[in-house]
N, C-alpha and C positions, 0 to 999 in steps of 0.2 A: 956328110954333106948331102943336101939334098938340092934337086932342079927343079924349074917350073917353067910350063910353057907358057908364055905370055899368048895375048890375042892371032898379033901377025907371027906365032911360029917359034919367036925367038926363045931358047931355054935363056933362065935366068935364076939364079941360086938362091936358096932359102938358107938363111941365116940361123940358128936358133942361138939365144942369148938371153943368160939368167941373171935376175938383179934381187939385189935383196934390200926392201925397202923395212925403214924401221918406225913404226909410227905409237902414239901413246894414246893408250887408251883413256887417258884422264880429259883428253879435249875430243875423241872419235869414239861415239860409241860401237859395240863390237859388230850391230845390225848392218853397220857401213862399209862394202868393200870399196879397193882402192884399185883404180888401173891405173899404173905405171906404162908411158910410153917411152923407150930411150929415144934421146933426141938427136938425130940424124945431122949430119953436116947443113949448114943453110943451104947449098946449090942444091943436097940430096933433098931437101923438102920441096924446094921449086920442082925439080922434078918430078916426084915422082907425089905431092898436093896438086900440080898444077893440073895434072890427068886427073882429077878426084870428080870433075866434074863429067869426063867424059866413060870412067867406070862404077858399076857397081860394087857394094860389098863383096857380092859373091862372085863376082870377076876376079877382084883385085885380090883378094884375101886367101888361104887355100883352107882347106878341112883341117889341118895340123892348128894352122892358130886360133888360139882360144882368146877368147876375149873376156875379162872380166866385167861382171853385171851389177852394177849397185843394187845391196836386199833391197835398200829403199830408196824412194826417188828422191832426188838431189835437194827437193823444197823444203821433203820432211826432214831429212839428216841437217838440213841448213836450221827450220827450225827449231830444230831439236838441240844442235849447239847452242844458239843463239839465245834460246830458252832457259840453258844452264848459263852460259853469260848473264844473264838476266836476272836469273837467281843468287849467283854470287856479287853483282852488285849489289841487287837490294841487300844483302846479308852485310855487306862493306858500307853501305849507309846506317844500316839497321845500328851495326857495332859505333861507328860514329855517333849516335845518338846517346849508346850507351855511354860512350866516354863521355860524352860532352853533359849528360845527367847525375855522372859520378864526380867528375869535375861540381859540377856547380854543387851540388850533394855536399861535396868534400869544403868547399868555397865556403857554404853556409854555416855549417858545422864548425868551421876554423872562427868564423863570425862570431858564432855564437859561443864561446867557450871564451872567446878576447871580453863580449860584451859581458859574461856572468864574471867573470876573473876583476873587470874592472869596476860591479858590483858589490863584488866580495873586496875588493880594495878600499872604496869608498864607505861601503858598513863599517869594516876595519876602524878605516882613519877617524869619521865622525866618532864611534863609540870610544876611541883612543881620546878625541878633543873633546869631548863629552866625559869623560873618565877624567881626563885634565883641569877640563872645569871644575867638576861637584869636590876635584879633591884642593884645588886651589879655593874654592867656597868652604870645604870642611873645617881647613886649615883658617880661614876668615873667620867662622863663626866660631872656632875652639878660643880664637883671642878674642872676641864679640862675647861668649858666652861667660867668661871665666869672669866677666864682672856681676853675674848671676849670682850670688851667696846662698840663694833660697834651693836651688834645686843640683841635683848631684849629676855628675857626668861621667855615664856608666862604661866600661870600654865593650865592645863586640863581644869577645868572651864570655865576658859573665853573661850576657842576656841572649845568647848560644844557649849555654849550662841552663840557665832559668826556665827557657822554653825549650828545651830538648833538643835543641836546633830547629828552631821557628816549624816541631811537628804539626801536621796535620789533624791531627786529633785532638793539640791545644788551643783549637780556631777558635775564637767565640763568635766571630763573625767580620764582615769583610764590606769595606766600601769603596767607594769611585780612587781613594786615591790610597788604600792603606787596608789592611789584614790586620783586625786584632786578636792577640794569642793571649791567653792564660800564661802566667809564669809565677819563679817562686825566687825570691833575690831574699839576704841574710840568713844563710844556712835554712832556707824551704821554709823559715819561720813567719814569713810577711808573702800572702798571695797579691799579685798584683795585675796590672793588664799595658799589654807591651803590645802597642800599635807600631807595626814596621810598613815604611810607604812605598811601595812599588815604585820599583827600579825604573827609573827613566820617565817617574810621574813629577813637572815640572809645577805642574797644581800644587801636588804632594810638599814636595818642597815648600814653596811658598807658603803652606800651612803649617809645617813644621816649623818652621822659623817663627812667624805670627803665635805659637800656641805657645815656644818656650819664652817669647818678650813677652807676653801678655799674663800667661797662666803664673810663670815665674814673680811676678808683681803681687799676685792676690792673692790674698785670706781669708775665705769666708766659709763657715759652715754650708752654705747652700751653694757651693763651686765643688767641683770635680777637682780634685789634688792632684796635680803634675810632680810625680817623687824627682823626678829624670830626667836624661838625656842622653843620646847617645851621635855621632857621625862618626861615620868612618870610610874615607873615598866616597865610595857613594851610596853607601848605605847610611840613612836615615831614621831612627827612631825614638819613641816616646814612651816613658814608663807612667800610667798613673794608678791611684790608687783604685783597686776591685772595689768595683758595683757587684756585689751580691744580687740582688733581687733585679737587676738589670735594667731594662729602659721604663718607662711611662704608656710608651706604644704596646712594647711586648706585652703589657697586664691588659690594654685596653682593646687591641685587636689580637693579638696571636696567639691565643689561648692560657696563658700566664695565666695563675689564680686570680679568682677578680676581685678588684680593688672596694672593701667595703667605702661605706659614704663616708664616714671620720678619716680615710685614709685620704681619700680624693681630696677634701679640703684643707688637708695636713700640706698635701703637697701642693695645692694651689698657692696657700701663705706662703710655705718656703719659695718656692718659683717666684713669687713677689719680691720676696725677700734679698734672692740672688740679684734680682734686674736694677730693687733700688739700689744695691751699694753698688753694680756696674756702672750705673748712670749719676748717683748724687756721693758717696763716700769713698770714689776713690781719688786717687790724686789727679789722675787724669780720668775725663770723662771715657768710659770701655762700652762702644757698640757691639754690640755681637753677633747679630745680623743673621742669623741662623737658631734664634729660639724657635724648637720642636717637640712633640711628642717624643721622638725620636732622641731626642737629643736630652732629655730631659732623665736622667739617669736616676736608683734608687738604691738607697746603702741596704745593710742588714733590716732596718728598723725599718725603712721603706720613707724615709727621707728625703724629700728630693735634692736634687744637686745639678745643677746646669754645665753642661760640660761642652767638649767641640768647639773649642775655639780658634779652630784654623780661618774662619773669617773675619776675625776679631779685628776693632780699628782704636788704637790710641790715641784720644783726639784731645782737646784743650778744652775748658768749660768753657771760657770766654771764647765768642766771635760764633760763626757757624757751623753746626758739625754734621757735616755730609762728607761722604763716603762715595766715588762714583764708579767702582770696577762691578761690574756683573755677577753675582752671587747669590743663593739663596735657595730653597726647597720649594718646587710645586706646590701651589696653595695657601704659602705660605707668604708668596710675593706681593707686597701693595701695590695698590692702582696705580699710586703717583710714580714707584718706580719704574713700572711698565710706561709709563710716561715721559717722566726726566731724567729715570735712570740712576737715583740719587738717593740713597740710604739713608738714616737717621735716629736720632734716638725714638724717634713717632714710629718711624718703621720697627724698631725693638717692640714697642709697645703694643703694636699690630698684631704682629707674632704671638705676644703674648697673650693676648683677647683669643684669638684660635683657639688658644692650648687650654684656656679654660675651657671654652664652647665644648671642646672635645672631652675632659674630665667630667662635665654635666651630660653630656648626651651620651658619650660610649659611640658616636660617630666618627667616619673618618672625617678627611677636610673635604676629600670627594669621594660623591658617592651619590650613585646614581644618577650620576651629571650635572649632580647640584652643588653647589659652593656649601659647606657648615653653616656659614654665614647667613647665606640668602635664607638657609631654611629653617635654624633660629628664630631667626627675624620672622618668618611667616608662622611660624608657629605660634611663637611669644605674641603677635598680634593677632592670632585668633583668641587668645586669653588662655593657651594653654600652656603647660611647663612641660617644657620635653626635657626627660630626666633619663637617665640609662635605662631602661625597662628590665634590663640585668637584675638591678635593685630591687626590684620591686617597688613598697612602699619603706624601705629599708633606708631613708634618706631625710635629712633636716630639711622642712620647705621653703625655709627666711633662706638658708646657706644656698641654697641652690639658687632660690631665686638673685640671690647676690651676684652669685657667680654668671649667674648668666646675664644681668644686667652688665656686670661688667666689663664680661665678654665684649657683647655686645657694643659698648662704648668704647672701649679698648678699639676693637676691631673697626672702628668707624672706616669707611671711607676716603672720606674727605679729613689730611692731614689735620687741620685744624680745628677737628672737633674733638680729637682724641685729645683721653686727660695725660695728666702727667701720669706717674707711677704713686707719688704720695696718696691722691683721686683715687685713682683705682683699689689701694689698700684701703683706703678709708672706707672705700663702699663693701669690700672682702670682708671686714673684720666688723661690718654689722657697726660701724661710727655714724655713717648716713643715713639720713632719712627717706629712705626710699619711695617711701610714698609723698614725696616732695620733686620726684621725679617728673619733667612735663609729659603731657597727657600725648603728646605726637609722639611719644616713642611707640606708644598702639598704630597710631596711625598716617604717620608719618611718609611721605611721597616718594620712598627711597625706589629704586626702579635696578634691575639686573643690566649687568653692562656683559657682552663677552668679549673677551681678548686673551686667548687663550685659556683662560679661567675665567669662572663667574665670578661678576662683584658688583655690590651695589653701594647706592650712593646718596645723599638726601643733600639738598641744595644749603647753603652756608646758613640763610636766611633762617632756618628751621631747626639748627643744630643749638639748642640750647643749654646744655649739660656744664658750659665751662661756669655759668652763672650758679652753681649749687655748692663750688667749693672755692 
């Protein structure tokens, strides 16, 4: 125990008392001491606070008591917590944000896997009701087809076997609506050409059907022979007889050997030949609406033979025979359709005038920005014969010049100045008098029109050619 003497004399005892304080360093850094005061009775603080003003420290206090000293002053320790408060809230929003970005992360991603799922369901379903259709359409045309007699209905199988399973290497070549393959049907003894139409080609379709009502009808030396048929759900395809020597194009532009002059007019007559009995000897008048170079196919012998009849129209002799769905090849389309929109056997005839222009010149139908047409015609009105230059002088001049009048006339413009087909063979086959021809086909007012393709035209007034047959 120890004494002290106060001011006026009195001893009064020192106390000493030890306390053990527990604090955590995770909210106090260690730089901060802590003074602990025990807290005295309330009367003991009136007393002996209430003198605080009338003594000093060093009065009131002895040498024994120590007094704890903050290392740092109370602003810095204050900021210093308040600092780390500060820090762990941003850190407590910062993580909120992350949630709420994985959240919506997670939100999108659930989105998007509902939206591909119910893509992938809908593809599904359609190609299921699409599968549904061509095989309820198969099953249509197998009982439609079977009054066919003429042409044979081959099953899947065999025309697998035939073409190796439609290989890549049996391609002969491929268009807008169908891939045709080389193959070999009657024990590999008979080559043939097996067009298969792209799955899901609704065109395709519609052409296949059109080629076996139509082609299965006809018999002509200068036609394309359809041996076949085949559907199956929804596969599609056509057998016909192998072209050897291949198209008319292929000799005249894609390097094919080239067509001597006897050969060109060989096929000019047969190409006549095919369009008169389409149009006057068959039962029903057969527009074909798609006469091409292209289209214009050649046996061994180099024969021509008109094939492609997926545009083909059954129409009646009597009454009107126009045709109005949208069809045809670049360059090959007449004015009047670009106009009324409306096929015919005139526009067959069109067609055909081209395909000569094109056997005389070795031209395409465009080229160089110019119609066949237009530049026939200016040529033939300078007074000169524009002949394949391929040829040389290797060519008949009466033939040529035939062909290119009839071209010419063929390809008229104005529907109603084009001949029939009988007209036009008449002038092929050297029966006309060509120098009976009027003197305005030199020089004649005909003028370039553009509308997507050039063409030209000469007023009705001036169109005299139907007067010579």
């Amino acid at each position: 125990m120890s004494f002290l003497k106060d001011a006026g004399g009195n001893t009064r005892d020192i106390v000493h008392r030890q306390y053990c304080a527990c604090g955590s360093s995770e909210y106090l850094p260690d730089a901060v001491g802590v003074c602990l005061l025990a807290a005295p009775p309330e009367s003991a603080l009136e007393h002996r606070f209430g003198q605080t003003q009338q003594l000093s420290s060093s009065e009131f206090l002895p040498d024994a008591v120590r007094v704890c000293r903050l290392a740092a002053p109370l602003e810095s320790a204050l900021e210093h917590r308040f600092g780390q408060i500060r820090q762990l809230s941003s850190g407590s929003q910062l993580q909120e944000e992350k949630d709420t970005e994985s959240w919506l992360k997670s939100l999108l991603g659930g989105a998007g896997v509902i939206v591909l799922v119910a893509i992938i369901i809908a593809w599904v379903k359609n190609k299921t009701e699409r599968g549904g259709e061509e095989g309820s359409l198969s099953a249509k045309l197998t009982e439609e087809f079977e009054k066919l007699s003429a042409t044979k209905k081959f099953s899947f199988e065999e025309l697998m076997i035939a073409t190796e399973s439609f290989a890549r290497d049996r391609i002969l070549g491929e268009g807008d609506s169908g891939i045709v393959y080389k193959g070999h049907i009657g024990g590999a003894r008979t080559v043939v050409a097996v067009k298969k139409i792209k799955s899901g080609s609704r065109q395709g379709i519609k052409e296949y059907i059109s080629e076996v009502k139509s082609l299965s009808q006809l018999r002509h030396r200068n036609l394309v022979q359809l041996i076949g048929y085949c559907h199956k759900a929804n596969e599609f395809i056509l057998v016909y007889e192998f072209m050897r020597r291949g198209s008319l194009e292929d000799h005249l532009f894609k390097g094919r050997p080239l067509l001597t002059w006897e050969r060109r007019y060989n096929i000019a007559l047969g190409l006549a030949s095919a369009v008169h009995y389409l149009h006057k000897q068959c039962n029903q008048c057969v527009i074909h609406r798609d006469i091409t170079s292209c289209n214009t196919m050649l046996d061994k012998r180099f024969e021509a033979k008109l094939g492609d009849f997926g545009f083909a129209r059954l129409l009646d002799h009597a009454g009107e025979l126009k045709a109005t769905d949208v069809v045809g090849t670049p360059g090959y389309v007449t004015s009047e359709f670009h106009q009324t929109g409306e096929a015919s056997k005139e526009s067959d005839i069109y067609n055909f005038g081209v395909v000569l222009l094109e056997i005389v010149c070795g031209r395409r139908v465009i080229e160089d920005q110019c119609h066949i047409v237009v530049w026939v015609r200016e040529q033939y009105g300078r007074g000169k014969l524009p002949v394949d230059s391929k040829l040389g002088k290797n060519f008949n001049k009466k033939q040529a010049k035939a062909l290119m009048i009839a071209g010419l006339w063929c390809a008229h413009p104005d529907v109603r100045c084009r001949p029939s087909i009988e007209a036009a063979m008449a002038v092929l086959n050297l029966r006309a008098d060509l120098s009976n021809l009027p003197s305005d086909i030199r020089h004649s007012k005909w003028k370039v029109l553009s509308r997507g393709l050039r063409f030209w035209e000469m007023p009705l007034s001036e169109c005299k050619y139907r007067c010579l047959f």
